[in-house]
Each structure stands twice: as C-alpha cells, then as structure tokens.
VEXFI-538578 format. One record per residue (C-alpha): residue in one letter; x, y, z. Coordinates in nm, 4 decimals, m for minus. Layout:
<nodes>
{resn->a X->X Y->Y Z->Z}
...
</nodes>
This chain:
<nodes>
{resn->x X->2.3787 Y->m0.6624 Z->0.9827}
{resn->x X->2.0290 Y->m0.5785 Z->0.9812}
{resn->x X->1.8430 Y->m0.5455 Z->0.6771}
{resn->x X->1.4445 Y->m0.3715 Z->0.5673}
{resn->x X->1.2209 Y->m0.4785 Z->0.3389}
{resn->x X->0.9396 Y->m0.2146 Z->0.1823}
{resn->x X->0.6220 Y->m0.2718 Z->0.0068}
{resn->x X->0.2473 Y->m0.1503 Z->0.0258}
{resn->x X->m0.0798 Y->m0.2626 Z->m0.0386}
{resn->x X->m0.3596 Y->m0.0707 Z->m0.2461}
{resn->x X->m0.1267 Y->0.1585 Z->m0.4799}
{resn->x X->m0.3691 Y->0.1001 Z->m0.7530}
{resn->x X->m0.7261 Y->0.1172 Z->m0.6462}
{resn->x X->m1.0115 Y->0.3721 Z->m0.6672}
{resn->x X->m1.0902 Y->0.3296 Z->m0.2944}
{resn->x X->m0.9341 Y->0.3475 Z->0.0274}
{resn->x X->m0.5463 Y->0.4010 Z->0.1755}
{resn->x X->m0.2094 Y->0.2787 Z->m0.0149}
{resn->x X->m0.0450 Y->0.0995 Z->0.2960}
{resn->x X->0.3033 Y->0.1474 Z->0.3393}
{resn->x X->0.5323 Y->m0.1102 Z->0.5852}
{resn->x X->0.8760 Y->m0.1447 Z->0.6632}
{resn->x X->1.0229 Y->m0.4127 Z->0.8553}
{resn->x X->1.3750 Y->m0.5501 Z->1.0082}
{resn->x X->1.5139 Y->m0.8139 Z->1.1068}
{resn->x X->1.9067 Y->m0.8740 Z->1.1708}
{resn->x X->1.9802 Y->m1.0780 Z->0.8009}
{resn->x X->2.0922 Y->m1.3958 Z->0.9583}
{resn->x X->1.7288 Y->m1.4238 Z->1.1391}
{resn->x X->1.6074 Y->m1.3851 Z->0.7831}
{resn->x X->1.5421 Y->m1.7637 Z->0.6981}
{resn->x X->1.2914 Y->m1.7364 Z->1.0422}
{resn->x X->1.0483 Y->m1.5889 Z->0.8309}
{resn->x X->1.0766 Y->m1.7895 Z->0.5463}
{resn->x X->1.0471 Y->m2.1129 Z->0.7761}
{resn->x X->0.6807 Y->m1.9139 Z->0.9359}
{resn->x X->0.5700 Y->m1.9158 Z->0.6008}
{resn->x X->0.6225 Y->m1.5463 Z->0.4899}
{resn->x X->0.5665 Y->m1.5175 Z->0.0947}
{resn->x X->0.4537 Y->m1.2590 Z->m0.1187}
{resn->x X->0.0994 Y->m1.1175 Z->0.0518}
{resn->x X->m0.0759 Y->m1.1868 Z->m0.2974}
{resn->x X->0.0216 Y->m1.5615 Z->m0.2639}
{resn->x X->m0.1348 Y->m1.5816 Z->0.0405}
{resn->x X->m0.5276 Y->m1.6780 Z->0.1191}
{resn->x X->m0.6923 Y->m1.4107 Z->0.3739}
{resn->x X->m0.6671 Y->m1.6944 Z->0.6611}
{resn->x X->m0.3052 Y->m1.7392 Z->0.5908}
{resn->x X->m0.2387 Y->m1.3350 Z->0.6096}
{resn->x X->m0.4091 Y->m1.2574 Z->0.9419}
{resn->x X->m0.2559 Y->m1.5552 Z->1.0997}
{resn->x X->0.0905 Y->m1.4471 Z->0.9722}
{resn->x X->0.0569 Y->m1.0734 Z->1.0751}
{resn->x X->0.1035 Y->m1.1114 Z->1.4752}
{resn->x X->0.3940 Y->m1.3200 Z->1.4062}
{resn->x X->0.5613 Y->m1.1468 Z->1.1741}
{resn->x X->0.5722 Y->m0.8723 Z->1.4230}
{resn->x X->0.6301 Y->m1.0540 Z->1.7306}
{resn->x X->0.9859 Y->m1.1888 Z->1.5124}
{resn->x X->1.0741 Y->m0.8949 Z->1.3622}
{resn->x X->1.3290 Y->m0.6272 Z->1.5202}
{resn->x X->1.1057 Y->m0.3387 Z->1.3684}
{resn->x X->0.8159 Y->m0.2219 Z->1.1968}
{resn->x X->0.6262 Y->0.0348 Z->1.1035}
{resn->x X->0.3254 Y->0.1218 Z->0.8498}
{resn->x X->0.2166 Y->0.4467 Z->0.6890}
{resn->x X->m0.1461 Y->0.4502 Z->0.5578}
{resn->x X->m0.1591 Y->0.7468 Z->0.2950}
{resn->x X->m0.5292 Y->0.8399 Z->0.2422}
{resn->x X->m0.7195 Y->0.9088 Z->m0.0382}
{resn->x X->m0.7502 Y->1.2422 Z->0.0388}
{resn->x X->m0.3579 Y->1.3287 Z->0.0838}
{resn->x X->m0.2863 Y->1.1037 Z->m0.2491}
{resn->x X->m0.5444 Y->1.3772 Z->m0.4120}
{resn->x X->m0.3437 Y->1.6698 Z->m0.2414}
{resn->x X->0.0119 Y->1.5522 Z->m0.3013}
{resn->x X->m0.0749 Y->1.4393 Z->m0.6626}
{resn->x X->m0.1008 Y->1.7940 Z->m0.7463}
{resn->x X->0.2718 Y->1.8117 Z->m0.8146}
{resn->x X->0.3979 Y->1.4870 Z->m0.7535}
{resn->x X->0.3901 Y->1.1508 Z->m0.9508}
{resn->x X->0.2770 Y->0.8261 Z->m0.7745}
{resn->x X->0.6259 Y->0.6855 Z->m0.7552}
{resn->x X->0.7646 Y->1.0152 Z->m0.5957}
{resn->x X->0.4788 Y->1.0310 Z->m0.2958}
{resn->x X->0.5828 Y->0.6629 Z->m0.2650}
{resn->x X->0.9596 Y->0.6810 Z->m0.2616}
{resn->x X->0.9053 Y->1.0136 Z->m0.0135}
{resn->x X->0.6778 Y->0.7850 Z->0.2397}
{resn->x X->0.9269 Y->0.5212 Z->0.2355}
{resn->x X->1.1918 Y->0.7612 Z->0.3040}
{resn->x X->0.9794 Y->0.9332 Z->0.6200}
{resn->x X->0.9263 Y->0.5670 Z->0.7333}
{resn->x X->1.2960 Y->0.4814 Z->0.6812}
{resn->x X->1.3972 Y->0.7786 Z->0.9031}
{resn->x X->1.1631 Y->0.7018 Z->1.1553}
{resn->x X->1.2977 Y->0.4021 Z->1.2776}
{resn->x X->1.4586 Y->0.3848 Z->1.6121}
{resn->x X->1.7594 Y->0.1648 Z->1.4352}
{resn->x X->1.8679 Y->0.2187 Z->1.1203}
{resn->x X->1.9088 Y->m0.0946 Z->0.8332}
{resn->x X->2.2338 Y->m0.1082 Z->0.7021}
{resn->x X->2.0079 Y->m0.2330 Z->0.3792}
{resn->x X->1.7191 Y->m0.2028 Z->0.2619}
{resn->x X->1.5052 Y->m0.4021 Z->m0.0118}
{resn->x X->1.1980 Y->m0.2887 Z->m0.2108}
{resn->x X->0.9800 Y->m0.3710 Z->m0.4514}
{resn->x X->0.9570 Y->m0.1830 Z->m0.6851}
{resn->x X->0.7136 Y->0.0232 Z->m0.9123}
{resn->x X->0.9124 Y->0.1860 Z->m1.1357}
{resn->x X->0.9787 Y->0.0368 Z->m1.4987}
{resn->x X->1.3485 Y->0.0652 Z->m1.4223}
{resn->x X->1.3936 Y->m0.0431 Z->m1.0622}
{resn->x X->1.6879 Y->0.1196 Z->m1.0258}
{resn->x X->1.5631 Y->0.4685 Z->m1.0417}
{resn->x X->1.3091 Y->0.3978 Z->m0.7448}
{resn->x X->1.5910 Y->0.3402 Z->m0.5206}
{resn->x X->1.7738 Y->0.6616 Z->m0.6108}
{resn->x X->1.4066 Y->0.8303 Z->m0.5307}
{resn->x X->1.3949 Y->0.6828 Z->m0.1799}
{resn->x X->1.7682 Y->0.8168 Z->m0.0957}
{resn->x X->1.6570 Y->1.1448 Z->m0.1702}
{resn->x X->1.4289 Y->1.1432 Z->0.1115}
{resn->x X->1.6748 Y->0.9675 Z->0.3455}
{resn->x X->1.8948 Y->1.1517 Z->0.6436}
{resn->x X->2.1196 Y->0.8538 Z->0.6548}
{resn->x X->2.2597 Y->0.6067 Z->0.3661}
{resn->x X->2.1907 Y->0.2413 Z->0.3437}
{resn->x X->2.2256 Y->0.0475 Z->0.0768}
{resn->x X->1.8840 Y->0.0241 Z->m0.1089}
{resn->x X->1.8206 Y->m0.2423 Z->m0.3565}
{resn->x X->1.5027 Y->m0.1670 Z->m0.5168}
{resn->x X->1.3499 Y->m0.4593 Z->m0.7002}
{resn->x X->1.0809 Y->m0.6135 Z->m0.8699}
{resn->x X->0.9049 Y->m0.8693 Z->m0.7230}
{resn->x X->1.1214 Y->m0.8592 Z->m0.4154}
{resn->x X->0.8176 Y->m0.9391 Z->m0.2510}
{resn->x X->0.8783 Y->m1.3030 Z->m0.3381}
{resn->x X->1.2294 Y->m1.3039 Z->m0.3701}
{resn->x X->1.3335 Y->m1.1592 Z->m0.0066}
{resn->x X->1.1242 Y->m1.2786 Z->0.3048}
{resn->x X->1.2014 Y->m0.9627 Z->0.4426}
{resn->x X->1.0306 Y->m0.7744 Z->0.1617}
{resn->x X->0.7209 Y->m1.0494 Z->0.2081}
{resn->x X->0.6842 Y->m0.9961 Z->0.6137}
{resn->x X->0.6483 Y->m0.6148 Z->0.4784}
{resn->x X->0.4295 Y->m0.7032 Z->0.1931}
{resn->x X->0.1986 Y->m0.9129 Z->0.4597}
{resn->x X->0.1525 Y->m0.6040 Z->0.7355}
{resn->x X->0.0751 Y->m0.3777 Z->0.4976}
{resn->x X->m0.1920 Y->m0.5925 Z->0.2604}
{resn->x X->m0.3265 Y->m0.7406 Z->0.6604}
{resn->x X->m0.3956 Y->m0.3600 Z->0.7550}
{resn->x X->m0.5401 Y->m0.1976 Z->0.3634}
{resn->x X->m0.8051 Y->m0.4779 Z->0.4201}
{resn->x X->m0.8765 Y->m0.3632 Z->0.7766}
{resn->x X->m0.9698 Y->m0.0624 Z->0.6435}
{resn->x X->m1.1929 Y->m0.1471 Z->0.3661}
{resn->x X->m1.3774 Y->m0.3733 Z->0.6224}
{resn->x X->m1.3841 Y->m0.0426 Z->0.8395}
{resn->x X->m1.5270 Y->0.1434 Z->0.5776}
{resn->x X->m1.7724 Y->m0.1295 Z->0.3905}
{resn->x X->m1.9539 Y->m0.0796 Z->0.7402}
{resn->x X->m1.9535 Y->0.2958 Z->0.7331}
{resn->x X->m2.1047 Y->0.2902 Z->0.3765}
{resn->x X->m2.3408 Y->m0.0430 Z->0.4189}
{resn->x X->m2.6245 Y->0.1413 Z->0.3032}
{resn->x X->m2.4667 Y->0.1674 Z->m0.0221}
{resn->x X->m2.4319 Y->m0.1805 Z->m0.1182}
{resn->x X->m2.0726 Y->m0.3865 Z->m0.1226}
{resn->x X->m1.7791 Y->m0.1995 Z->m0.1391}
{resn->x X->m1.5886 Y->m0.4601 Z->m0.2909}
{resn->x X->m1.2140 Y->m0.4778 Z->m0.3279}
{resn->x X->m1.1896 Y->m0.0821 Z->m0.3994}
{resn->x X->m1.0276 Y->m0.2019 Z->m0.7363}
{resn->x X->m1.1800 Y->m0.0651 Z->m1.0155}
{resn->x X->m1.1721 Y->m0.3820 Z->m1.1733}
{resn->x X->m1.4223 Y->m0.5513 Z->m0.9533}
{resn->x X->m1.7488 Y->m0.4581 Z->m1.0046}
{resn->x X->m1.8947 Y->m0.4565 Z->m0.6309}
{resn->x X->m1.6565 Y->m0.1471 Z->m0.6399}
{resn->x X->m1.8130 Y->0.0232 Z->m0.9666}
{resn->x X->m2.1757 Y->m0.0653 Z->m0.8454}
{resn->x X->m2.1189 Y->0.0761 Z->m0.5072}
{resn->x X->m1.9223 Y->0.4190 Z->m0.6332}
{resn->x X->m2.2314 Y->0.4909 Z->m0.8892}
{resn->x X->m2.4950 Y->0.4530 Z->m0.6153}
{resn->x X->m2.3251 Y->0.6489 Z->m0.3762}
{resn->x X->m2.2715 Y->0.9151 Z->m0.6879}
{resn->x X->m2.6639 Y->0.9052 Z->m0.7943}
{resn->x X->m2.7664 Y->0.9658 Z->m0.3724}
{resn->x X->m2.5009 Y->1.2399 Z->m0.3193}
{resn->x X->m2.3911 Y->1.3411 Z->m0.6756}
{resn->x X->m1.9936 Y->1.3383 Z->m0.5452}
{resn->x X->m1.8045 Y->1.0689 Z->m0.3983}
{resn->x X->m1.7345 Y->0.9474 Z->m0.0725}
{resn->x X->m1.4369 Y->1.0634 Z->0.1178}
{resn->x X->m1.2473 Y->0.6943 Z->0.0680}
{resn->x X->m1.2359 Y->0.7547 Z->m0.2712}
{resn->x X->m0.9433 Y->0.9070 Z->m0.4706}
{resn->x X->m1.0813 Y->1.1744 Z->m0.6982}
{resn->x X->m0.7945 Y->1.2264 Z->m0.8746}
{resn->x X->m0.8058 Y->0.8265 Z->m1.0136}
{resn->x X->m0.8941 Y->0.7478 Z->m1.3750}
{resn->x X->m1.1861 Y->0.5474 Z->m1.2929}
{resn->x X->m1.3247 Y->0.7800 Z->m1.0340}
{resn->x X->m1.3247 Y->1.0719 Z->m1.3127}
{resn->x X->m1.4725 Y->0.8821 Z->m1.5684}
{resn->x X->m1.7631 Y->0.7953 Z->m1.3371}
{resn->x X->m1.7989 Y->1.1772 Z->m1.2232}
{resn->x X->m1.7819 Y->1.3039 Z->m1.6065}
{resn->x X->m2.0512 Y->1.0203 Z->m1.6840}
{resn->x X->m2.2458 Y->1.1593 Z->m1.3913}
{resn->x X->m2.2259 Y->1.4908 Z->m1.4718}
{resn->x X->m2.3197 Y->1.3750 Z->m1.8091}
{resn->x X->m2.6154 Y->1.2114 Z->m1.7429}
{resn->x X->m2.7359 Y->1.5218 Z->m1.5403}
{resn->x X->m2.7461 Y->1.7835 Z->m1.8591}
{resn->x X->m2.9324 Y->1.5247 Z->m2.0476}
</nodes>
C-alpha cells in the first residue's frame, strides 16, 4: 500500500511563500524514515534539516512541493479562507502525482481536523483515504519527511530574498513575531512607502504597519 503525508512551512508569516510538500513511500518502508531520523521539521536544528532533505528524497517513492507566493495568497484570499487555498493546493499536488496513495495523512489546521480532510477531497479526481490530523507531523514519519522538504525549501527562499533586500537590514524569520522582521518591513515602508513584493499585504501585521504608515504621513 502506499501511503502520503502533507504539511507546509510558513502558513503564518508576514513574509515570503507557504511551502506545500507531499511525499510517498510504500507503508511498510515507513519505519526507513523514522530509523534516518525524520521528526517533525520544528524539532529539528537547521543542520539536522538540510542534511535530512537529500535523503528523504533519495528514499521516498514521490514528492513534490508547491510554493504559494505572497502575491497569489493576496489574490486567492479575496474569496477564499486560508484553510480552503490550503486544502485546494494539497488537492492540485495530490492529483499531480504520477502514482496515486491509497492514503494520505495531514496535519492539520483546522480546529476540527476532520473537516480539513473533507476540504482536500473536494479538490481530488481520485479517492484515498485522507486522515487529516493534528500534529501528524510527529506522529507519522511520513507526514515528518513532508514537514522537512517543505520547512528545508521556505528557508531557501528567505535566504534568497534576505540577499535581494540586504540593503534593508535583516529580514529575519518573516514571522511577525520576530523583530528583525518588523524592523526590516518599516524601513523598507519609510524608503518606498509600500511593501516589498515578499510580503503578504493582506496579513494582519502587514496592515497594521501600512495604516501606521499612512498615519504617520497626515501628521
């Protein structure tokens, strides 16, 4: 039987991509994983993740990754919450695959887990089982390998883009919560007065900071 595991990296912050992955292995290879060290990407130390990316996809069957921009999480927010443009990438990913899992696990973001899967099957042109959990990340290595691809490739970027925007100081996690991030977005706002592509104008943070900005300019 083989079997998926889903997760991303960087639904929350102000800056950069949410990373997507999928990956498959046949479920009695599953343990393989486990044995490499595959846990839950937050778990992990940097060193730990990039060394575990090549091998997680040299021993899986599949994978794939789906990096949704800041600027298409702006557009598709529009009309859509952030669990429906995930469950709808997942779904495009899950039909992409050149086999198909006969099930799939997934962490999670919805309050009642339960509901996420039944999102993600109606994006789907074939019907596994999904079992949509939280913190599948640790529970299932499957769900980990997935969790450590996607995390390995969201911090690719933001090294990608702390060296496009250098100028402006540290770019930080992208996390609102660290305040590299905060320092960087309000320089970058007081040289151009509007943010930088990689940032997701639609998020709380991102707002406030444009309202105080616009503030701060009629006074």
């Amino acid at each position: 039987m083989l079997i998926a595991g889903v997760d991303e990296a960087g639904r929350g912050p102000a800056i950069g991509p949410m990373v997507l992955a999928v990956a498959v292995i046949p479920s009695e290879k599953e343990d393989i994983l486990h044995e490499m060290g595959a846990r839950d990407s937050k778990l992990l130390v940097e060193s730990e993740r990039e060394r575990l990316y090549p091998l997680m996809k040299e021993t899986l069957s599949h994978y794939a990754t789906y990096h949704l921009s800041a600027n298409e999480m702006d557009v598709l927010m529009e009309r859509d919450s952030l669990n429906e443009i995930e469950a709808m990438k997942i779904g495009l990913l899950l039909n992409d695959l050149p086999v198909k899992p006969d099930l799939v696990y997934v962490d999670s973001p919805d309050p009642l887990a339960s509901n996420f899967a039944r999102r993600i099957e109606n994006y789907l042109s074939y019907q596994p089982k999904i079992v949509a959990e939280h913190k599948a990340d640790v529970n299932y290595p499957i769900v980990s390998a997935a969790s450590i691809l996607a995390k390995v490739e969201r911090d690719e970027v933001i090294k990608n883009l702390q060296k496009k925007y250098h100028s402006f100081g540290d770019i930080g996690s992208g996390y609102s919560h660290d305040e590299r991030t905060i320092t960087f977005l309000k320089k970058y706002l007081e040289q151009n007065q509007t943010l930088p592509d990689c940032a997701r104008q639609k998020w709380g943070t991102n707002v406030r900071l444009m309202d105080a900005r616009y503030q701060t300019k009629l006074f």
